[in-house]
C-alpha positions as CSV (number, residue, x, y, z in Angstrom):
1,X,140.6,109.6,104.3
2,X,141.6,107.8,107.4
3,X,141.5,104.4,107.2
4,X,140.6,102.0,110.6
5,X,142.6,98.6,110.3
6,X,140.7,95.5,110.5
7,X,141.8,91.8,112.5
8,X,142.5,90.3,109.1
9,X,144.8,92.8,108.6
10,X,147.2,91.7,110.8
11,X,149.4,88.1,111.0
12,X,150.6,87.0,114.4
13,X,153.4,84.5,115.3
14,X,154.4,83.2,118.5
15,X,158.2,82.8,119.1
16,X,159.0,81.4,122.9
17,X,158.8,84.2,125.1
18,X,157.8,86.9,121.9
19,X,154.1,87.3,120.2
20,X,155.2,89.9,116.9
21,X,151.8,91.2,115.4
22,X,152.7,92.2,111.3
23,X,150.7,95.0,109.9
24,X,150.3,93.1,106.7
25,X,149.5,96.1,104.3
26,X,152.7,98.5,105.4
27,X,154.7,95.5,106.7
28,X,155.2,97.1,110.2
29,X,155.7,94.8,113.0
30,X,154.3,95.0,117.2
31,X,157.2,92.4,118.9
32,X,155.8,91.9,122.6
33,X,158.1,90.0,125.4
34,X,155.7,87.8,127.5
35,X,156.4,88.0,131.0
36,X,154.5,85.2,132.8
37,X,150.8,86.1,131.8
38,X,152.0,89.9,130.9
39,X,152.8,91.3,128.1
40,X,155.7,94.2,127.7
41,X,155.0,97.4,125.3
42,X,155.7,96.7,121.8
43,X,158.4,97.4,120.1
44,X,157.4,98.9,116.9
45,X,159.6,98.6,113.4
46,X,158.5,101.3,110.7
47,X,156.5,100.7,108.0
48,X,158.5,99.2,104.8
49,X,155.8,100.7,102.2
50,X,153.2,103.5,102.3
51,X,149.8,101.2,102.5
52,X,147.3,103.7,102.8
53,X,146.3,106.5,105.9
54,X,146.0,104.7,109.2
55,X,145.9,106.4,112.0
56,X,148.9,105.2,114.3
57,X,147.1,104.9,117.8
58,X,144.7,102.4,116.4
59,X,146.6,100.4,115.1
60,X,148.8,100.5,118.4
61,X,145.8,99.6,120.4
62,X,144.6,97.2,117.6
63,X,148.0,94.9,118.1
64,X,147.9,95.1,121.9
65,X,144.4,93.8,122.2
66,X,145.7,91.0,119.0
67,X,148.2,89.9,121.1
68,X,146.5,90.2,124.7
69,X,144.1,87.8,123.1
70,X,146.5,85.5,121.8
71,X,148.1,85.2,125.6
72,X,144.6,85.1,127.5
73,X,142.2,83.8,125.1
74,X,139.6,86.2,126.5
75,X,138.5,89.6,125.1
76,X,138.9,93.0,127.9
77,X,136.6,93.8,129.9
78,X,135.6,97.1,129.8
């Protein structure tokens, strides 16, 4: 069964001009550059153990919106 990650899943740290998103259950990692009030596409490290069946896209989109958050403070408008 696929499994849909959840906020708490993920740890975020801020680094100067870097925001890296951790996947805490597979230990994968989302590093984003921050370019002014923009954020670059993550680069994405593989996972270091097998946590479970997540589905790759949400958890992509799940990190972008983490970290979009982090730099705006204000959820997207859809």
């Amino acid at each position: 069964m696929m499994q849909s990650p959840m906020t708490d899943d993920f740890h975020l740290e801020r680094h100067g001009d870097r925001i890296v998103l951790t996947f805490t259950p597979d230990g994968r990692t989302y590093t984003f550059s921050v370019e002014g009030d923009r954020l670059s596409e993550p680069s994405v490290s593989p996972a270091q153990v097998n946590a479970g069946d997540y589905v790759d896209d949400e958890l992509r989109s799940t990190a972008i919106e983490l970290a979009r958050l982090a730099l705006k403070g204000e959820p997207l408008r859809r």
